[in-house]
N, C-alpha and C positions, 0 to 999 in steps of 0.2 A: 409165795411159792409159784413158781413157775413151770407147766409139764408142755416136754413140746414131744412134737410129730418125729417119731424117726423116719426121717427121708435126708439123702442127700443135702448138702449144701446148696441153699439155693443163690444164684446172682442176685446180690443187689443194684437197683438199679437207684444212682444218684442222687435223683431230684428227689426222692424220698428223705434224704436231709433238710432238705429247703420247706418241707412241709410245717404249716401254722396250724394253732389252735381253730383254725376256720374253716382249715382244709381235713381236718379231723372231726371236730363235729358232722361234718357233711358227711365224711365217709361213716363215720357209724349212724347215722341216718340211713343212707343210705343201702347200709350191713341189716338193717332192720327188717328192709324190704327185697322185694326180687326185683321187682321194674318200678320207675317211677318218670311223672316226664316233669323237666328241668323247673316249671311254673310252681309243680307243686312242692318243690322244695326249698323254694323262692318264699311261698307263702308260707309253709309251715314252719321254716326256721326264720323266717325276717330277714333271713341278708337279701340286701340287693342283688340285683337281675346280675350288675357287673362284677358285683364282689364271688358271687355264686357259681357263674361262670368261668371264672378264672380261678375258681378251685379244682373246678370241675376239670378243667384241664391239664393242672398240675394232677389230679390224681391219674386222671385219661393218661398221662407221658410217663407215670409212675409206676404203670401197669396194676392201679388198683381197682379200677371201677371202666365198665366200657359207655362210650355216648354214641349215640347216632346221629348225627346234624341233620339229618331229614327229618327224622320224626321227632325230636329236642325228648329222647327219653334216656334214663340212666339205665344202666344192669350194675347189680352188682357182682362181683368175683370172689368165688370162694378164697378168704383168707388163709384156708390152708394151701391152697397153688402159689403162693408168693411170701407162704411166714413158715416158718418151722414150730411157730408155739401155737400151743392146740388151746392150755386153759390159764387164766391167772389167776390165785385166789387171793384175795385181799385179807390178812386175818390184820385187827385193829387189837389193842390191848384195853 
């Protein structure tokens, strides 16, 4: 079951297709925390510095997550400014 936000239709924005199993662990890491800086997400998930990185950017261009290049920190973006579903409940049988 699925319950979403009544808001408007939001734009999708493309590169959000193109997103991997890699770039999605990241962002619910990510969703877990409020700031984090890019090292330590490096170390707590084990992808490399490159692989991490260029998730990181793919979510940065996807409008899910924001970076800073000065200070190498993440923030994360509330998922309800860019998803219209609020909850999903998983029922198994």
């Amino acid at each position: 079951m699925i319950e979403y936000y009544n808001l408007p239709e939001l734009e999708w924005v493309s590169i959000r297709n193109t997103l991997n199993i890699t770039d999605l662990k990241i962002l619910f890491f990510i969703q877990t925390q409020h700031s984090l800086a890019l090292d330590d997400i490096v170390r707590t998930l084990g992808f490399s510095f490159e692989s991490t990185f260029k998730s990181l950017q793919k979510l940065k261009s996807s409008g899910l997550v924001r970076y800073n290049e000065n200070s190498k920190r993440v923030n994360r973006i509330k998922l309800s400014s860019v998803s219209r579903i609020n909850k999903i409940i998983a029922i198994e049988a």
